[in-house]
C-alpha positions as CSV (number, residue, x, y, z in Angstrom):
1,X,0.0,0.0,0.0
2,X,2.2,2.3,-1.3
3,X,0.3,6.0,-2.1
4,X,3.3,7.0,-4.9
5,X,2.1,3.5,-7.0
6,X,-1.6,4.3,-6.5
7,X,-1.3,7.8,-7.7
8,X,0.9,6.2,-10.6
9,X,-2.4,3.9,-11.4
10,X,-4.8,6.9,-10.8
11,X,-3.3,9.3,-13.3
12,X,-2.2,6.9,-16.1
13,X,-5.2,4.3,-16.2
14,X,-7.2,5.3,-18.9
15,X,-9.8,2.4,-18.1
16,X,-13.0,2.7,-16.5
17,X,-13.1,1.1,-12.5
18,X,-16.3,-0.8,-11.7
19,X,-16.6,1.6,-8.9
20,X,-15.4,4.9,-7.8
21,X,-16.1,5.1,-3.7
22,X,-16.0,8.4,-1.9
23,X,-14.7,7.9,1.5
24,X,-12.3,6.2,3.5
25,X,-14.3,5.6,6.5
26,X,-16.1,2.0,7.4
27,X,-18.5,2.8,5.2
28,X,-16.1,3.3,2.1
29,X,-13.9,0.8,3.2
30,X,-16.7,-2.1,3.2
31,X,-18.0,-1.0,0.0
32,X,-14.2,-1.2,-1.5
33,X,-13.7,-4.7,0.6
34,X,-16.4,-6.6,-0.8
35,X,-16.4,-5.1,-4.5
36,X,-12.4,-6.0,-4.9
37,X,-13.0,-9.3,-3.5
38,X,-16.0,-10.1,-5.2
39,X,-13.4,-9.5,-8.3
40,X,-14.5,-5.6,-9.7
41,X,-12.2,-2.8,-10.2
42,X,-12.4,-0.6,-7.5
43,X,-10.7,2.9,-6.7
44,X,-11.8,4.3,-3.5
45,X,-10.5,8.2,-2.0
46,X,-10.8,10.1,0.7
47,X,-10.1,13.8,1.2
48,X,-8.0,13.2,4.2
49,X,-6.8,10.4,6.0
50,X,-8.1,7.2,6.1
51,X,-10.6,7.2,9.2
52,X,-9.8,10.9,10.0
53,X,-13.6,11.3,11.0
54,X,-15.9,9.5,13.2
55,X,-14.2,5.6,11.8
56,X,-11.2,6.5,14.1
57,X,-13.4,7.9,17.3
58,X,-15.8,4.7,17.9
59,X,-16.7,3.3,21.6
60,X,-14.3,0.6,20.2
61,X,-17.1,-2.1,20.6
62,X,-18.0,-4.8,17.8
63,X,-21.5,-5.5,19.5
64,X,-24.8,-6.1,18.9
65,X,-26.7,-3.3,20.3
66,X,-28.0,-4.3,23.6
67,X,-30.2,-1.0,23.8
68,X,-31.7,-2.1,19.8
69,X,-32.7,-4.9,21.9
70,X,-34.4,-2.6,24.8
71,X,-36.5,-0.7,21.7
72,X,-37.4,-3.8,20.4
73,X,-35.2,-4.0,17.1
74,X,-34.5,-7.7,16.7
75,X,-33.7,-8.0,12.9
76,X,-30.8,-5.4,13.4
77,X,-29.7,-6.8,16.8
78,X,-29.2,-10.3,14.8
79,X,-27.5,-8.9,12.0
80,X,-25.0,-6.9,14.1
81,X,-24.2,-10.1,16.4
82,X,-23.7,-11.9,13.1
83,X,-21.5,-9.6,11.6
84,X,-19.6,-9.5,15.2
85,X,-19.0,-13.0,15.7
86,X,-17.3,-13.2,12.0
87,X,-15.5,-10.2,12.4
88,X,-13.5,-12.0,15.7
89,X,-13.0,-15.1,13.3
90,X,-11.8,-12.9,10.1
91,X,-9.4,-10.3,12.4
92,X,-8.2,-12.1,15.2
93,X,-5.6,-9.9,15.7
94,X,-7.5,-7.1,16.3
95,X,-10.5,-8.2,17.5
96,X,-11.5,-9.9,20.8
97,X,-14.1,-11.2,23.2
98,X,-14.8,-8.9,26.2
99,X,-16.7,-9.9,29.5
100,X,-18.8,-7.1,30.4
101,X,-20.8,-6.7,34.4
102,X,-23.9,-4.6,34.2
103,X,-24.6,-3.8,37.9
104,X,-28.0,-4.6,39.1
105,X,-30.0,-2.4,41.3
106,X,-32.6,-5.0,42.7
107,X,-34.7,-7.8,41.7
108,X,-36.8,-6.7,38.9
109,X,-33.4,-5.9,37.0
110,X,-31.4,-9.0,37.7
111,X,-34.5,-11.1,36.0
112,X,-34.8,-8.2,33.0
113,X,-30.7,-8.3,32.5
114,X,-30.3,-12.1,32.7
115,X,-33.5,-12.5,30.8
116,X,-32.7,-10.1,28.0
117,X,-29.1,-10.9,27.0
118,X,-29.6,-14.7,27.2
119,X,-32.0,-13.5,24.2
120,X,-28.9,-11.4,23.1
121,X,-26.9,-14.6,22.9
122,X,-29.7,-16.9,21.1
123,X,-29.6,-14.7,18.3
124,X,-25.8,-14.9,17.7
125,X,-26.5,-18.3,17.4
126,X,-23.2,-20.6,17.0
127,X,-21.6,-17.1,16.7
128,X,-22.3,-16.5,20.4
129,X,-19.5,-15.6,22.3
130,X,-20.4,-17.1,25.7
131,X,-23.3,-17.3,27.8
132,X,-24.8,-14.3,30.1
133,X,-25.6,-15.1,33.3
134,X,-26.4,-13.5,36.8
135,X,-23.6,-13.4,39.6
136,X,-23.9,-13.0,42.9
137,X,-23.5,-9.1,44.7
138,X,-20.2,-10.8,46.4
139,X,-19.0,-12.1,42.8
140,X,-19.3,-8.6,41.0
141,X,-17.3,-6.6,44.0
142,X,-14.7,-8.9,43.4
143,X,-14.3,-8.7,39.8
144,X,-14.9,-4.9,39.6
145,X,-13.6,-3.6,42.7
146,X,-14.0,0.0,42.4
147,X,-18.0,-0.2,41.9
148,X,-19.7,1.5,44.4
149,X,-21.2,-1.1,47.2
150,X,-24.3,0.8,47.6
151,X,-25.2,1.1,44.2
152,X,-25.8,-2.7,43.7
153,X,-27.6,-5.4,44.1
154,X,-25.4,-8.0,42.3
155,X,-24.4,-8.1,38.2
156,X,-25.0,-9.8,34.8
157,X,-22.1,-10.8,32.8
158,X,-22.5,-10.9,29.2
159,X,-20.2,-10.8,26.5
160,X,-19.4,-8.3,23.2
161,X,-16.3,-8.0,20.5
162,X,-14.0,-5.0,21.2
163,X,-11.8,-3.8,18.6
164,X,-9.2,-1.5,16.9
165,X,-11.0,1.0,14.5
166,X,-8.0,2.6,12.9
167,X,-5.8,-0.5,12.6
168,X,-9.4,-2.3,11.4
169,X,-9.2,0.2,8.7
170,X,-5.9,0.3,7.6
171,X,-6.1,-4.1,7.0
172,X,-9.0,-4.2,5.4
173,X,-7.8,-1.5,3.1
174,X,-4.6,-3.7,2.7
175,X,-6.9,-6.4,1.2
176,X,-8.1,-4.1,-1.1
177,X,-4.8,-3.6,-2.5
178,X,-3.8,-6.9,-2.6
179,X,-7.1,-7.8,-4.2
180,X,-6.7,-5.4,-7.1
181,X,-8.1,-2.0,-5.5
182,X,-6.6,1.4,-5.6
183,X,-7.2,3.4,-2.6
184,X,-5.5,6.9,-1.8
185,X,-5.8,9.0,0.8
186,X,-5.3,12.9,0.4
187,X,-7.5,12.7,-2.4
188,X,-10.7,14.9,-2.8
189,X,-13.4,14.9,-5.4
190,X,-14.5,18.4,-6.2
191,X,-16.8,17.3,-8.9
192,X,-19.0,14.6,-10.5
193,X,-18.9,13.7,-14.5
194,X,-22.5,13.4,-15.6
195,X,-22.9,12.4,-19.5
196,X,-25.7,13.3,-21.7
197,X,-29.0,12.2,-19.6
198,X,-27.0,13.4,-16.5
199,X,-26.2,10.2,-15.7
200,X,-23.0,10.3,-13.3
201,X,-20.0,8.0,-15.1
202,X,-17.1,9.4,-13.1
203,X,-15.4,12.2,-10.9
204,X,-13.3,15.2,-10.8
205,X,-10.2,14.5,-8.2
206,X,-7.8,16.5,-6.8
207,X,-4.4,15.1,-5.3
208,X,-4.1,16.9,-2.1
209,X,-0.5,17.1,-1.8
210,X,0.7,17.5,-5.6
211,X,-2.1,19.9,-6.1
212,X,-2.8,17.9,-9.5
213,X,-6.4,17.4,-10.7
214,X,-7.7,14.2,-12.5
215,X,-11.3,12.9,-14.3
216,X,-11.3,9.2,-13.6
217,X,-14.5,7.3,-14.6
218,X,-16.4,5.2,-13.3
219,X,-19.5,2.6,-14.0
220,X,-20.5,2.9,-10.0
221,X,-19.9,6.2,-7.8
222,X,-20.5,5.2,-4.9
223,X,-21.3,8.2,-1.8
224,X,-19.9,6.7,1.5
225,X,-18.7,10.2,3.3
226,X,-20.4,9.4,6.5
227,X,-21.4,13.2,8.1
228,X,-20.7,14.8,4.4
229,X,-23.0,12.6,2.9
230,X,-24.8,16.0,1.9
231,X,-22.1,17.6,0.6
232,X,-22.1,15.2,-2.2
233,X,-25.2,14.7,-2.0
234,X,-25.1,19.0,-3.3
235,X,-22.6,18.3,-6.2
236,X,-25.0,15.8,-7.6
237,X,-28.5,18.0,-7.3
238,X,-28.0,21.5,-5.8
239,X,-30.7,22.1,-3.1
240,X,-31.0,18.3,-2.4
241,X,-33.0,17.6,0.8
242,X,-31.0,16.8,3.9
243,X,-30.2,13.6,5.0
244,X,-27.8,13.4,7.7
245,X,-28.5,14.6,11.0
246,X,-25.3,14.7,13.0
247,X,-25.1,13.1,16.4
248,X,-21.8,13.8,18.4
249,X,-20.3,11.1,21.1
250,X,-17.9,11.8,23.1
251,X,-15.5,9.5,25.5
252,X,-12.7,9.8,27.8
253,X,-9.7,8.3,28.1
254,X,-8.3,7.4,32.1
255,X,-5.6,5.5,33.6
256,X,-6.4,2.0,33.9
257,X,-6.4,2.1,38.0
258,X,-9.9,3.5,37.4
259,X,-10.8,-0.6,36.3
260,X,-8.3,-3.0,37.8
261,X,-10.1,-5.9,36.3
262,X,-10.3,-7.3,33.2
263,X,-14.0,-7.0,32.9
264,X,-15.9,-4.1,31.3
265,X,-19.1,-2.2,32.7
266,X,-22.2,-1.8,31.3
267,X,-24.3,1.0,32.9
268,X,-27.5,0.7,30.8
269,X,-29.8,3.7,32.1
270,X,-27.9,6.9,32.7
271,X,-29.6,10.1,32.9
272,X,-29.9,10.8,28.5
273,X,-31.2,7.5,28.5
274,X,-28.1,6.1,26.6
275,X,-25.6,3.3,27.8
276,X,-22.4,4.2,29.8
277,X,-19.8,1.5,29.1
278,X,-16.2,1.8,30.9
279,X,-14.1,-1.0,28.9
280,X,-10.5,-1.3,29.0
281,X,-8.7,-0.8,26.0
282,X,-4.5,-0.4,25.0
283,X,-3.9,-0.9,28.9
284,X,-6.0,2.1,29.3
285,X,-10.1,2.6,30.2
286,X,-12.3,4.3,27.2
287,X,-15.6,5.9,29.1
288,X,-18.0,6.8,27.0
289,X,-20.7,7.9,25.3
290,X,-22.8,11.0,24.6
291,X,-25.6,11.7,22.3
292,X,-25.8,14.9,21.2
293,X,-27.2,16.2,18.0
294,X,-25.0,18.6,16.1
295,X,-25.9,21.4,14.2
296,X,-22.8,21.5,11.8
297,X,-20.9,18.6,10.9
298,X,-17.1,19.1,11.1
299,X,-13.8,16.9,10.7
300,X,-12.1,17.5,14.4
301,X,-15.6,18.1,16.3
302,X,-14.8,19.3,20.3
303,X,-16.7,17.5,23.1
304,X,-19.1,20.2,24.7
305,X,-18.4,20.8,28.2
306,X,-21.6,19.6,29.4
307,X,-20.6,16.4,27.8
308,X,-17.6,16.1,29.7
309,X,-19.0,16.7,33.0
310,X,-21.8,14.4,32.0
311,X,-19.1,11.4,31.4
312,X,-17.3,12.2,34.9
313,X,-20.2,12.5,37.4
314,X,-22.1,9.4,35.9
315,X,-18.8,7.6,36.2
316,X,-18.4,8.5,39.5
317,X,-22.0,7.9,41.0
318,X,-20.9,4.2,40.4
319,X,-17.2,4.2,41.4
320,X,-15.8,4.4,45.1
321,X,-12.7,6.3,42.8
322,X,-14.9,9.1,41.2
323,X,-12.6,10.4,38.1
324,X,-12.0,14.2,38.2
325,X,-10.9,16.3,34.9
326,X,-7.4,16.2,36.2
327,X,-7.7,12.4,35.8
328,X,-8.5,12.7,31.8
329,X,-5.8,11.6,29.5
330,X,-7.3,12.6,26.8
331,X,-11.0,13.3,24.7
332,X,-12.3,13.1,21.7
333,X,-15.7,13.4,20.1
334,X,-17.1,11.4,16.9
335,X,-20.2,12.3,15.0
336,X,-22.6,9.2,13.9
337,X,-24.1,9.8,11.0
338,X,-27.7,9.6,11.5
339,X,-30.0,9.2,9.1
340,X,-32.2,12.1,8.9
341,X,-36.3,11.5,9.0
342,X,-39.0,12.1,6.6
343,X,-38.5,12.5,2.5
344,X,-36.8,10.0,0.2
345,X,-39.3,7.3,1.0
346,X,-39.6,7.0,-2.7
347,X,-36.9,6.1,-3.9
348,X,-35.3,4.7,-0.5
349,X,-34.3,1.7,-0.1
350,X,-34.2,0.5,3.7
351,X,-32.2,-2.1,4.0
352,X,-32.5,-2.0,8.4
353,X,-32.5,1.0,10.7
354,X,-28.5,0.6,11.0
355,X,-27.9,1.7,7.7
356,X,-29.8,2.9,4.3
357,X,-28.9,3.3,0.5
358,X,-30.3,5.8,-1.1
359,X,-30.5,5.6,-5.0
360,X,-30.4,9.1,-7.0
361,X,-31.5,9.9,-10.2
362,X,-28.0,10.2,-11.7
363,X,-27.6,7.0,-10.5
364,X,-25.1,7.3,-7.7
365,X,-25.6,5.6,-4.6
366,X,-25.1,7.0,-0.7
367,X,-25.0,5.0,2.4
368,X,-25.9,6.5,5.5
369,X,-26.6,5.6,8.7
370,X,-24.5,2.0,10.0
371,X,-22.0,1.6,12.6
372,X,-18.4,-0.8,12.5
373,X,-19.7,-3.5,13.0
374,X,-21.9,-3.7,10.7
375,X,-19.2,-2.5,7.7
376,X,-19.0,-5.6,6.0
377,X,-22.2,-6.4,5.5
378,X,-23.2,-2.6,4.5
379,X,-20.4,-3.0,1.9
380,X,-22.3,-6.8,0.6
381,X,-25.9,-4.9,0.6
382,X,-24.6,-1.8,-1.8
383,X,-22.5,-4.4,-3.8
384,X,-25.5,-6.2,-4.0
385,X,-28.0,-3.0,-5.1
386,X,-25.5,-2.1,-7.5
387,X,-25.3,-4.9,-9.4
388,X,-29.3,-4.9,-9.7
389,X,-29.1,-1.1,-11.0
390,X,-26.8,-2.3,-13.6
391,X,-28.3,-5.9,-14.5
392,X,-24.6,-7.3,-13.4
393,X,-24.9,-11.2,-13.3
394,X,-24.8,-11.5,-9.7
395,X,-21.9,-12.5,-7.4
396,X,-22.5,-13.8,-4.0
397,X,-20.1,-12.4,-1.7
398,X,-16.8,-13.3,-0.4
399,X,-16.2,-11.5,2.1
400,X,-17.4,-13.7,4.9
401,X,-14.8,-15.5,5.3
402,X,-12.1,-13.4,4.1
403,X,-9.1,-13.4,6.4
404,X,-8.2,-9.3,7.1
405,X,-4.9,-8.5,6.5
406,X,-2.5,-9.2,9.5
407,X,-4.5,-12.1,10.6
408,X,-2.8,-14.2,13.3
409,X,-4.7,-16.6,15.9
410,X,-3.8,-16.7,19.5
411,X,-2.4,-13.5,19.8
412,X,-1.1,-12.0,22.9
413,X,-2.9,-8.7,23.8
414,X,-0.9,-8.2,26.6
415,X,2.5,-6.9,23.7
416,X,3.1,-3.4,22.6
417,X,2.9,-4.7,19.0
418,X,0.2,-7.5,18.8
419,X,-2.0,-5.2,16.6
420,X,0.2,-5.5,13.6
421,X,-1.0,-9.4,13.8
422,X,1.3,-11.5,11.4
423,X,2.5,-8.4,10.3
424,X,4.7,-7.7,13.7
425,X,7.9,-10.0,12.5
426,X,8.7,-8.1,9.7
427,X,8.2,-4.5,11.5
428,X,10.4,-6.1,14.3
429,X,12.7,-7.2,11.3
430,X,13.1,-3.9,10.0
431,X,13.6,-2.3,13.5
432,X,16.4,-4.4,13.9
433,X,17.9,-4.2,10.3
434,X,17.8,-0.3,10.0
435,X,18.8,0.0,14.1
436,X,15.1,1.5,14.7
437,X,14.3,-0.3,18.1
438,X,14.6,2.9,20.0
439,X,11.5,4.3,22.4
440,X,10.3,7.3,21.0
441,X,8.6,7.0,24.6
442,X,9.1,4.6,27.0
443,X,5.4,5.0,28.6
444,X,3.9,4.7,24.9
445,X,5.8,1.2,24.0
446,X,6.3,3.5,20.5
447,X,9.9,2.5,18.5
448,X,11.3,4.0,15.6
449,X,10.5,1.4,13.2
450,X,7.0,1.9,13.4
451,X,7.0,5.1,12.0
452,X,9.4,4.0,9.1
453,X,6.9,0.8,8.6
454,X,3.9,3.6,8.5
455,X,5.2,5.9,6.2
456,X,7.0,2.5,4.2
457,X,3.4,0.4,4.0
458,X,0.6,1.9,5.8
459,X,0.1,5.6,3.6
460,X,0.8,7.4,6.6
461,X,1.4,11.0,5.6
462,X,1.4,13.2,8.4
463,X,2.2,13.3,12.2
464,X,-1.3,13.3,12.6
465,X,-1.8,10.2,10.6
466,X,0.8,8.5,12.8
467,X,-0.3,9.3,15.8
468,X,-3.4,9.3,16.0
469,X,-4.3,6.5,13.7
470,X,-1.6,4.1,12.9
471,X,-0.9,4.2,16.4
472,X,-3.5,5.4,18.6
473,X,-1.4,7.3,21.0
474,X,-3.5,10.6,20.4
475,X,-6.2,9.3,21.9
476,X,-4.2,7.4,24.9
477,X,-2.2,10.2,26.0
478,X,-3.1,13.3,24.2
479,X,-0.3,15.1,26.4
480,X,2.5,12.7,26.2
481,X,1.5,12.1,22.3
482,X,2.5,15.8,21.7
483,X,6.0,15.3,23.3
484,X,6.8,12.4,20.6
485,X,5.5,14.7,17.8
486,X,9.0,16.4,17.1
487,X,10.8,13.0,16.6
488,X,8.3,11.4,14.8
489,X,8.2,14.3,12.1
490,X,11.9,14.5,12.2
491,X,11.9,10.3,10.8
492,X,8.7,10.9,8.6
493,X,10.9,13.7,7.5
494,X,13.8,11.4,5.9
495,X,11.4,8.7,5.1
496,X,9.5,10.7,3.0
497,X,12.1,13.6,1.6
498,X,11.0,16.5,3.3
499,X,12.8,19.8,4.7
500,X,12.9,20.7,8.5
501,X,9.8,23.3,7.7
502,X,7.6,20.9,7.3
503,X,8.6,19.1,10.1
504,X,7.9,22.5,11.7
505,X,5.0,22.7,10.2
506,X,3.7,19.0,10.9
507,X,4.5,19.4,14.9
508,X,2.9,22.9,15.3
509,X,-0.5,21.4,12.8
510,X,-0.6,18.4,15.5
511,X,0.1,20.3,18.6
512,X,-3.5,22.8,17.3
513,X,-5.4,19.5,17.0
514,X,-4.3,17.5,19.9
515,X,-4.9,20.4,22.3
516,X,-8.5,19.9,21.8
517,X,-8.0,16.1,23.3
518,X,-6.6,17.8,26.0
519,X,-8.9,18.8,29.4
């Protein structure tokens, strides 16, 4: 995945790809997964980096949905436990079963919990990860220490995936590649082609960094933005009606002395009526989320203070060690991208409340709505649609089964480098081969190489891109991430042939966006 060969391909193929996908988010990125594999010529770009947006700020969980259950949504429960149990099979290294304790205040909720997610479980089927059951009040103190004695009655474990988001990404765009695909980050389209009958066959791009423009065409455009669904949306029919509505989440990052154990919580009725989970993750504890509509959808949204202090005291109301501000290491806010109600029931096609295709009369297609999860099979349904639209002989898919990129069984979670799956010997290789096995910090478990493999295999292009995605030490340690800024742009720096202004410039463009992750 080199981005100087796929630029190569971009501006000298004169052929016409199967499909052109705008975005590099889940959504892109499953649409590009199962059309490579299923054997069309794909070319997928996004305007930034891979995952910039909301792809790189999820809760971290590949789960079902237990509050779909609550509301009664069955169909979309089932197919995100589905989806969750292959995704542990097809990524291994990056995925993995989590025991999560939902504290029980009283009878009537131990019966409801136990009751509810043994349904959870039956529809997973032979993809269930383990079986939910009630433990005593004694039980739950001891296996999450800090929980608040008073607060309980006794627990419910249950079990749900957790995951990498960013490292997700960056595989299954690896299979892409492999398969055939072009994908590029740094790549924006500022237009559409439409032919004769305003039918859209292709797209106007614009390289980022060369500043170069290109018209690539394409049988299938494909709108997968995520929150700037409309903007595309625009470009096709100016004064098309709106269909995202922006929610923002936002979680917190503490030390993992806040939740000793190995078990996650579940805290299913907080005050917004959404879920609270506290889940460790990278030796750290993620606590999240927020639902908060959004008037304006932006690339770097900032968690609201009310947000914050929302997170903190509903954390605290069930922890002996309540977590002040001085506690965050870092926070960052996503925006879902909701789909918004009323209009396009005409030409909608609903495929499930987690995600819809809409078709429009130029014949581009936009997925909105949808979560990780759920990515693949998002990617087999608009696969699927398109090859309908076009009277395509159909192909079932194959992406099922399909092994992601780095996959490595019995990996052990407890190394700095298991993420890179089968992937880590050769990085480790090159550490030792180019004399990269230096700390860049200690307290990280960051070397060298990895920043020399990133730049070398993993289109990293920026500090940012680095930091923040290829590893995830932005959202970790926000702080300590902007002390390893200056080294890491002085080795992107040689890796990539640039002068020491631009490292200037890359440390003082990360140190404005990290100090938003910072309380």
């Amino acid at each position: 995945m080199v981005r100087s060969e796929m630029i190569k391909k971009l501006s000298s193929d004169t052929k016409e790809y199967d499909f052109i996908v705008i975005g590099g988010g889940a959504t892109g990125i499953g649409v590009a997964l199962e059309a490579s594999a299923r054997g069309y010529s794909v070319l997928l770009l996004e305007k930034s980096d891979f995952t910039k947006g909301t792809s790189s700020k999820a809760t971290k969980l590949m789960h079902g949905g237990v509050r779909y259950l609550a509301q009664g949504d069955v169909g979309l429960v089932r197919e995100a436990v589905v989806e969750r149990g292959l995704m542990l099979k097809n990524a291994p290294h990056i995925t993995k079963s989590q025991s999560f304790i939902i504290p029980t205040h009283g009878l009537y909720d131990e019966i409801l919990y136990t009751v509810g997610l043994t349904f959870y479980d039956l529809l997973a089927g032979r993809l269930s990860l383990g079986r939910s059951k009630r433990i005593s009040k004694a039980k739950t103190l001891k296996r999450i220490s800090l929980i608040n004695p008073d607060k309980i009655s006794a627990g419910v474990v249950y079990y749900d995936g957790q995951f990498d988001d960013s490292r997700l990404a960056i595989n299954a765009l690896q299979n892409c590649v492999e398969m055939g695909g072009v994908v590029v980050n740094y790549c924006s389209v500022s237009g559409l082609v439409k032919d004769a009958n305003g039918k859209v066959t292709g797209v106007h791009v614009r390289d980022e960094e060369e500043g170069k423009e290109y018209e690539i065409k394409g049988k299938q455009v494909v709108n997968a933005t995520g929150v700037f669904a409309d903007d595309i949306l625009q470009m096709d029919s100016p004064g098309a009606e709106k269909t995202i509505a922006p929610s923002q989440g936002v979680h917190l990052i503490l030390d993992k002395s806040f939740l000793p154990g190995d078990d996650a919580i579940t805290i299913p009725k907080t005050d917004d009526g959404r879920v609270l989970f506290l889940v460790p993750w990278h030796d750290k504890v993620i606590v999240g989320t927020t639902d908060t509509l959004i008037e304006k959808e932006s690339l770097e949204p900032i968690a609201l203070e009310e947000e914050v202090e929302f997170i903190l005291s509903t954390a605290g109301r069930y922890l002996t060690k309540a977590p002040k501000r001085s506690d965050v290491l870092s926070v960052f806010a996503g925006l879902r991208p909701l789909a918004a109600t009323k209009g396009h029931s005409d030409k909608t096609k609903e495929i499930s409340r987690s995600h819809k295709i809409y078709t429009s009369k130029s014949g581009m297609l936009t997925m909105v709505g949808g979560k990780w999860t759920t990515f693949r099979k998002m990617g087999e349904d608009l696969v699927d649609k398109s090859e309908k639209l076009h009277g395509w002989a159909h192909i079932p898919t194959k992406t099922r089964h399909l092994k992601i990129h780095g996959y490595k069984e019995n990996v052990d979670f407890t190394k700095p480098f298991y993420f890179y799956g089968s992937d880590e010997e050769k990085m480790l290789k090159l550490a030792k081969d180019e004399g990269l096995e230096s700390f860049i910090s200690p307290s990280s478990k960051v070397i060298e190489a990895q920043v020399v493999w990133a730049v070398k295999y993993e289109m990293a292009r920026t500090v940012e891109d680095f930091l923040a995605r290829r590893t995830r030490c932005q959202l970790l340690d926000a702080k300590e991430s902007i002390k390893m800024a200056p080294k890491v742009a002085g080795i992107m720096a040689k890796e990539l042939g640039k002068d020491l202004s631009w490292e200037k410039d890359q440390v003082a463009a990360y140190l404005e966006v990290t100090s938003n992750y910072i309380l």
